[in-house]
ChimeraX commands (.cxc) that place a marker at each C-alpha (Angstrom):
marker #1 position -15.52,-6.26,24.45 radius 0.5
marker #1 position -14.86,-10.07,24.54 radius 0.5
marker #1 position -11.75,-11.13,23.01 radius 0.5
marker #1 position -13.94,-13.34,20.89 radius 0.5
marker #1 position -15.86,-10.26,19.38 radius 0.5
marker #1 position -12.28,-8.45,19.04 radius 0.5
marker #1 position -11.30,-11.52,16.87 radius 0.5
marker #1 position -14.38,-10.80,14.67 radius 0.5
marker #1 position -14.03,-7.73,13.99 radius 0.5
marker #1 position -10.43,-8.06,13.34 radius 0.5
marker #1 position -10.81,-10.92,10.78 radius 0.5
marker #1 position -13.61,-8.81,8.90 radius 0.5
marker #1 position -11.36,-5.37,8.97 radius 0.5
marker #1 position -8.52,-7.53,7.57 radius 0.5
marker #1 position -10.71,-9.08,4.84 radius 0.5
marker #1 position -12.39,-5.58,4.14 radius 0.5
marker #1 position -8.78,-4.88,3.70 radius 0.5
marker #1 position -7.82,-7.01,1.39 radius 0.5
marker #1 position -10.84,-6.46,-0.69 radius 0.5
marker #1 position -10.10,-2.76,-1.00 radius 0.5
marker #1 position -6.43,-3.78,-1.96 radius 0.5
marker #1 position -7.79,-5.55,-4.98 radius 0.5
marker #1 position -10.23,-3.03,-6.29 radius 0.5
marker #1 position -7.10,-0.68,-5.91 radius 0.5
marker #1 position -4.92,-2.99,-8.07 radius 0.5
marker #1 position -7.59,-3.40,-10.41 radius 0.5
marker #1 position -8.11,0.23,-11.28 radius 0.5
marker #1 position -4.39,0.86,-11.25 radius 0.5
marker #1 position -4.37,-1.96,-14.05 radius 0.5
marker #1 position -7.42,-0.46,-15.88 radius 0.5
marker #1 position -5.39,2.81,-16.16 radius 0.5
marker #1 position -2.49,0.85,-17.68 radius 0.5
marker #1 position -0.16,-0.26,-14.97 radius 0.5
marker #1 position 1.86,-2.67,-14.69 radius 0.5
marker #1 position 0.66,-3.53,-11.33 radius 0.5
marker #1 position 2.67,-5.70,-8.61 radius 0.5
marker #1 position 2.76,-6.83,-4.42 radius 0.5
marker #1 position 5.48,-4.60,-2.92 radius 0.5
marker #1 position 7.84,-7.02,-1.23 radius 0.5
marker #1 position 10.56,-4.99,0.28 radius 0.5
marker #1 position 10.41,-2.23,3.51 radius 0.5
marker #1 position 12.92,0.25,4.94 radius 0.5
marker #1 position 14.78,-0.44,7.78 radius 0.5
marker #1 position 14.49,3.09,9.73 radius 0.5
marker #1 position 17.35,2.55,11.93 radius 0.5
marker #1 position 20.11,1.21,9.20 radius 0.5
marker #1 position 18.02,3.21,6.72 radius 0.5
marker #1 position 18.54,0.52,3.90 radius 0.5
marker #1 position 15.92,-1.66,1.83 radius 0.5
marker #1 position 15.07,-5.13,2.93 radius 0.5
marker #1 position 12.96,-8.22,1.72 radius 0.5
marker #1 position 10.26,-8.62,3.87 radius 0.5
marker #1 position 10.01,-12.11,5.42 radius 0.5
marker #1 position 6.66,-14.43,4.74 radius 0.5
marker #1 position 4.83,-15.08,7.70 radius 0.5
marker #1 position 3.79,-18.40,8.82 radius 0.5
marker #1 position 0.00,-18.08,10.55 radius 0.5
marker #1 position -0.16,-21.36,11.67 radius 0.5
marker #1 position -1.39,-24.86,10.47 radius 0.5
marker #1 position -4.25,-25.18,8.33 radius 0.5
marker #1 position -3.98,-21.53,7.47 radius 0.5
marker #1 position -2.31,-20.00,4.34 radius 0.5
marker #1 position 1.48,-18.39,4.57 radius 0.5
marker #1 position 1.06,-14.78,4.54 radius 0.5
marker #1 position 3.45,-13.16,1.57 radius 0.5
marker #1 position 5.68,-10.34,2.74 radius 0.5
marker #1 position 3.58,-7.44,3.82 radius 0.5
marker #1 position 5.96,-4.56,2.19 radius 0.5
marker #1 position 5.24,-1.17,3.14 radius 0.5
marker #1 position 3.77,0.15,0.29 radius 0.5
marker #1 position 1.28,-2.18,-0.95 radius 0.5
marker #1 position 2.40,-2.10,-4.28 radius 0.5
marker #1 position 4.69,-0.86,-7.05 radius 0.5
marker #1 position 3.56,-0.24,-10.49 radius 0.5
marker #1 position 4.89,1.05,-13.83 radius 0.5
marker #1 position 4.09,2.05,-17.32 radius 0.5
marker #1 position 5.84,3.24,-20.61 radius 0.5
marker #1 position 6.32,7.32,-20.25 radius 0.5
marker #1 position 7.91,7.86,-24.16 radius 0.5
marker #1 position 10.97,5.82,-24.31 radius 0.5
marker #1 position 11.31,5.36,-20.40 radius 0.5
marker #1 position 9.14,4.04,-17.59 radius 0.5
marker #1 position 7.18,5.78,-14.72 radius 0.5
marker #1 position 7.54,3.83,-11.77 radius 0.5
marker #1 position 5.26,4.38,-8.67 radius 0.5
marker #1 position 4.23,3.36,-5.06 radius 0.5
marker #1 position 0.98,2.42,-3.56 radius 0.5
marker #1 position -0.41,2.32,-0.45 radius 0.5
marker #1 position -4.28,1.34,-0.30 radius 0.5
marker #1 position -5.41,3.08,3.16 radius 0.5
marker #1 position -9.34,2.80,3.45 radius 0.5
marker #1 position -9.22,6.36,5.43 radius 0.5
marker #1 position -5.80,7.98,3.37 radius 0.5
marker #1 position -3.90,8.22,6.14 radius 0.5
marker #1 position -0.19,7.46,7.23 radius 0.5
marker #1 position 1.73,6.78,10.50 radius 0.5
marker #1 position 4.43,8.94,11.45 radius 0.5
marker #1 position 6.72,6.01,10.71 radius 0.5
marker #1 position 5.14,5.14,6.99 radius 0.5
marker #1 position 5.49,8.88,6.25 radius 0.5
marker #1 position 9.21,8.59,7.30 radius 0.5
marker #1 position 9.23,5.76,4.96 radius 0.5
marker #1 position 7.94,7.66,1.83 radius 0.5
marker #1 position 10.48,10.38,2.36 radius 0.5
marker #1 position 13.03,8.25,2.40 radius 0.5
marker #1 position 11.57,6.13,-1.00 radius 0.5
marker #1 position 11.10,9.66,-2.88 radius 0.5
marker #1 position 14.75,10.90,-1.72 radius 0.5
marker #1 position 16.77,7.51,-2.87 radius 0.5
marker #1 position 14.98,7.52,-6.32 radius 0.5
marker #1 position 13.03,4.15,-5.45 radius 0.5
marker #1 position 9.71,5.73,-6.99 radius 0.5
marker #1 position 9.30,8.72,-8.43 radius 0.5
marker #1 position 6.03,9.23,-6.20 radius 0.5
marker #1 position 3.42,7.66,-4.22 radius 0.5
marker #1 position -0.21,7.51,-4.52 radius 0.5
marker #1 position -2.32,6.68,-1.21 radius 0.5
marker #1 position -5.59,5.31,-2.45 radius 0.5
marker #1 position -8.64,6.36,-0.35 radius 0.5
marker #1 position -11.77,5.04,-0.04 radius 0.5
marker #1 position -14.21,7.27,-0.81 radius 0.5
marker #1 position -18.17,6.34,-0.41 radius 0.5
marker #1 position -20.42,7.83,-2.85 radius 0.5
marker #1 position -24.08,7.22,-1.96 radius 0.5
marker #1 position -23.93,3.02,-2.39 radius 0.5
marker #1 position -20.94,3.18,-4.18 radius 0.5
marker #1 position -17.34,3.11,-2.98 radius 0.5
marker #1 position -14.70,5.28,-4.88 radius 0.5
marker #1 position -11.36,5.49,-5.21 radius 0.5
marker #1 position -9.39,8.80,-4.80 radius 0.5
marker #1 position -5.45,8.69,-5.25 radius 0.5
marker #1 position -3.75,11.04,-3.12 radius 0.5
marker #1 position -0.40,12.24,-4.28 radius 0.5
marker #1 position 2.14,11.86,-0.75 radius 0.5
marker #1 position 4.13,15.02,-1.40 radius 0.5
marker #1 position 0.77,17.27,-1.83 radius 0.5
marker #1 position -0.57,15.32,1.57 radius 0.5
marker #1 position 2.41,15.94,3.59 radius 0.5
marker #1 position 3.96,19.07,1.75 radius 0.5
marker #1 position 6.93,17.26,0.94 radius 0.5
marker #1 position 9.39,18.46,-1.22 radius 0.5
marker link #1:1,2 radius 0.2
marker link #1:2,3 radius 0.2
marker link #1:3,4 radius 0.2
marker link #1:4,5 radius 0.2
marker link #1:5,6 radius 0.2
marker link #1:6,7 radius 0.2
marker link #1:7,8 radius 0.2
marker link #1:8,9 radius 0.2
marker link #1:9,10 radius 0.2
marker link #1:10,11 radius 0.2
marker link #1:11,12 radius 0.2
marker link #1:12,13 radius 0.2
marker link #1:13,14 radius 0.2
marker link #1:14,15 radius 0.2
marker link #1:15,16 radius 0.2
marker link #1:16,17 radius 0.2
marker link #1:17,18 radius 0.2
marker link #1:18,19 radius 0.2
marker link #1:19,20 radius 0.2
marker link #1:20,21 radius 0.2
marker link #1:21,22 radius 0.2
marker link #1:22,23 radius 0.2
marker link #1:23,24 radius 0.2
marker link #1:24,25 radius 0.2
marker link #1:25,26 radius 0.2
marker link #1:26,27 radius 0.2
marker link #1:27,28 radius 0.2
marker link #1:28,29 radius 0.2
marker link #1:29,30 radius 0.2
marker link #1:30,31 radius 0.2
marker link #1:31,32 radius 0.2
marker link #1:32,33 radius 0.2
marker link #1:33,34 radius 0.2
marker link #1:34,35 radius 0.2
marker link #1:35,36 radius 0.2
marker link #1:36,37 radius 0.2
marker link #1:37,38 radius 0.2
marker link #1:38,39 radius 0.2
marker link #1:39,40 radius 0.2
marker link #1:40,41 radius 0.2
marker link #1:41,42 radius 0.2
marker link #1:42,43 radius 0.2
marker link #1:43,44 radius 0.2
marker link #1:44,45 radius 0.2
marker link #1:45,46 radius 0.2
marker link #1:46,47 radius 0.2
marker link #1:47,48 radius 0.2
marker link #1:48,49 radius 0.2
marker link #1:49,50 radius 0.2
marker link #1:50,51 radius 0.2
marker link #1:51,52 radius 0.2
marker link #1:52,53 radius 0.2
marker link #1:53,54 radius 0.2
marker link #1:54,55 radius 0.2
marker link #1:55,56 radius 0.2
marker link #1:56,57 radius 0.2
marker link #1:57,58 radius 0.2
marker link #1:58,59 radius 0.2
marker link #1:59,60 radius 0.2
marker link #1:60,61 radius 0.2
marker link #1:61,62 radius 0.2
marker link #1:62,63 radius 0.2
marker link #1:63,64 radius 0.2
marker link #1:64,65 radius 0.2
marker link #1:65,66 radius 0.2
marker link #1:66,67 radius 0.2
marker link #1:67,68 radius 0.2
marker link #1:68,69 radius 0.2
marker link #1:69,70 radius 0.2
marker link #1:70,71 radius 0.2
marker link #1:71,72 radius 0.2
marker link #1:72,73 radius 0.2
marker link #1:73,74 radius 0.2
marker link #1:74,75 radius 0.2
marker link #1:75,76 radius 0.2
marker link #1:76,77 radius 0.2
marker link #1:77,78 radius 0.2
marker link #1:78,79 radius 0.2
marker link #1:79,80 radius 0.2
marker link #1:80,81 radius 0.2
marker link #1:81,82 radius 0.2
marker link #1:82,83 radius 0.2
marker link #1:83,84 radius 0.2
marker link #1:84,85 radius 0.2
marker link #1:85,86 radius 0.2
marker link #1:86,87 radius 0.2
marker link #1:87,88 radius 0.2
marker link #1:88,89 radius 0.2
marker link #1:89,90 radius 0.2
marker link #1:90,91 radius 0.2
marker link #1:91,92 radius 0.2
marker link #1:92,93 radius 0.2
marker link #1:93,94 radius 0.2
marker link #1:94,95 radius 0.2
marker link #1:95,96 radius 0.2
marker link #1:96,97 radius 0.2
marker link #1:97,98 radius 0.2
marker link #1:98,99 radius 0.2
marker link #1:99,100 radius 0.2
marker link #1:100,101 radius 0.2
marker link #1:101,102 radius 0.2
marker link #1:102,103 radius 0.2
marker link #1:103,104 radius 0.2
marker link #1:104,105 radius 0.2
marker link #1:105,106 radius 0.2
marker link #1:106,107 radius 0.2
marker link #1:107,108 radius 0.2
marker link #1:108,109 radius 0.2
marker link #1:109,110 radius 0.2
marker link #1:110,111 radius 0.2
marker link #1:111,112 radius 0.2
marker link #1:112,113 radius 0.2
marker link #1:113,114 radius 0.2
marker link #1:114,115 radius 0.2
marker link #1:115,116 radius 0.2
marker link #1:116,117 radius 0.2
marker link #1:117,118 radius 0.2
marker link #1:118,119 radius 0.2
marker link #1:119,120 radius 0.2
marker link #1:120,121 radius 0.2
marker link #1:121,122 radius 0.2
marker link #1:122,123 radius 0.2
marker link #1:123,124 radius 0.2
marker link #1:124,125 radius 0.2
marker link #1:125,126 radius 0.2
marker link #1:126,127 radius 0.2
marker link #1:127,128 radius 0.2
marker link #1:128,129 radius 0.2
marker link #1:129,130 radius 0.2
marker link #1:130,131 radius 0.2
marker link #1:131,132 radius 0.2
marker link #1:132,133 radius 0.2
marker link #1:133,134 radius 0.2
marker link #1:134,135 radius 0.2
marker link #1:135,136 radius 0.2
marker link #1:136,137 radius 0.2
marker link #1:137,138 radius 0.2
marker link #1:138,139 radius 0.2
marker link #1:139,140 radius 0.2
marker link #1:140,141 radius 0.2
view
């Protein structure tokens, strides 16, 4: 493959992307969270929280906001308290070794109280959404 075709393909996987990332927030918000962009990640090595840094593309092109690992968090009213979640929009519902590392370590410091993967899922002409629960994925305790 030419890198020109490469550069393609990337640009319309990134904008498929991004188009599954909204339908994902959108249906979060049609169940009745309180949906927002995720702007922190783990540091494996110090195992600590950090803001992720914007990233400039280049001129002419739009700053890219922090790309926090997961996508987004999002809340709602559970009685007199709030349930407060993670989400990570993966088109096939899988993680990387290092992403799962980073769940476990959101789930055991109380940062969520779970995360959802969101899934595409195509249903003749129509694309779906399935939410995965991480600790029935992974069998994580």
């Amino acid at each position: 493959m030419s890198k020109k075709k490469n550069s393609i393909r990337g640009k319309k996987s990134r904008a498929a992307g991004a188009r599954f990332e909204l339908k994902v927030r959108n249906s979060l918000e049609k169940e009745g969270w309180i949906v927002d962009k995720w702007t922190n990640n783990i540091n494996l090595k110090e195992r600590k929280l950090v803001k992720v840094k914007n990233k400039f593309l280049g001129p002419g092109k739009p700053i890219m906001l922090g790309a926090g690992f997961p996508d987004f968090i999002a809340f709602r009213t559970k009685g007199k308290s709030y349930e407060i979640i993670g989400v990570e929009a993966r088109t096939i519902g899988s993680l990387s070794k290092e992403e799962r590392e980073k769940c476990e370590w959101y789930l055991n410091n109380k940062i969520f109280s779970k995360i959802l993967i969101a899934k595409k899922e195509k249903e003749e002409r129509k694309i779906n959404i399935k939410y995965l629960d991480f600790k029935e994925k992974y069998n994580k305790t």
